[in-house]
N, C-alpha and C positions, 0 to 999 in steps of 0.2 A: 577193372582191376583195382584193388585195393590199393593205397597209396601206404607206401613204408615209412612216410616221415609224418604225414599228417593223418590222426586217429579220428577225429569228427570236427565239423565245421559248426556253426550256429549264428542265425543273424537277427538281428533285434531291428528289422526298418524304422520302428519309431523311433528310437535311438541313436540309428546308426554305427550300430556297436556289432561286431565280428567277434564272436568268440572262436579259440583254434586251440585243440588240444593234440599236442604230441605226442605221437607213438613211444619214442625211446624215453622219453619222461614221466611221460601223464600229464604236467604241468597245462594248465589252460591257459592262455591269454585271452584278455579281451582289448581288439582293436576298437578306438573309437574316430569315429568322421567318416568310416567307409564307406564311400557311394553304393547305393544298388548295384549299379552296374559290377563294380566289383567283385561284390558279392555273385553275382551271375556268373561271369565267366571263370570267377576260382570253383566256382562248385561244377562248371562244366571244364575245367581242364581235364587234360589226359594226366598233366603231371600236378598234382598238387604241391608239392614239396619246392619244383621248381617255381610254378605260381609266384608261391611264397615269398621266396624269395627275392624275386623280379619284382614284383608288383602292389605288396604289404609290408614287407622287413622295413624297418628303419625309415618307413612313409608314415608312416601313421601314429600315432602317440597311442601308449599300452598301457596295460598294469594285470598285473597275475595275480588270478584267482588267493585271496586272500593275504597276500602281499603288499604292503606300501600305499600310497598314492600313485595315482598317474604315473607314466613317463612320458617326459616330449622330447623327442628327437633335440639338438640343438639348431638342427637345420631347417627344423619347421617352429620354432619359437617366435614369438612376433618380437621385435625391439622392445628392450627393455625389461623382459617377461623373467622372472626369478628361474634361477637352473633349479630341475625338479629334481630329487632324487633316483636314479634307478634302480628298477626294482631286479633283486636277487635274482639269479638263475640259476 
């Protein structure tokens, strides 16, 4: 069954980069540091949307498709690290 919140996944292993494009937006994000693993079980969930949430949202440092720099969580910044700007949504 089609997932209604996420429209296509894409993963970059050498990278480690997650790209996630949303249904009700278009907008793409690309995650970046996602383990394979991760990658694995979000693309074999039942629920992608809830995935998401649980297990990518607000883990992983972003930046949308032709938007800004980076963003880093503030919870996953190392000591000392410049606040990055987030990007538009």
């Amino acid at each position: 069954m089609p997932s209604t919140a996420i429209g296509r996944i894409a993963y970059l292993a050498s990278d480690r980069e997650l790209d996630v494009t949303f249904v009700g937006s278009g907008h793409t994000y690309t995650y970046i540091g996602v383990e394979p693993e991760i990658h694995e079980e979000f693309r074999r969930a039942p629920s992608k949307g809830r995935f998401f949430n649980s297990r990518i949202k607000d883990r992983y440092p972003f930046r949308r498709w032709g938007v800004g720099p980076a963003f880093t969580p503030p919870e996953l910044r190392s000591p000392g690290h410049a606040p990055a700007r987030r990007a538009p949504h």
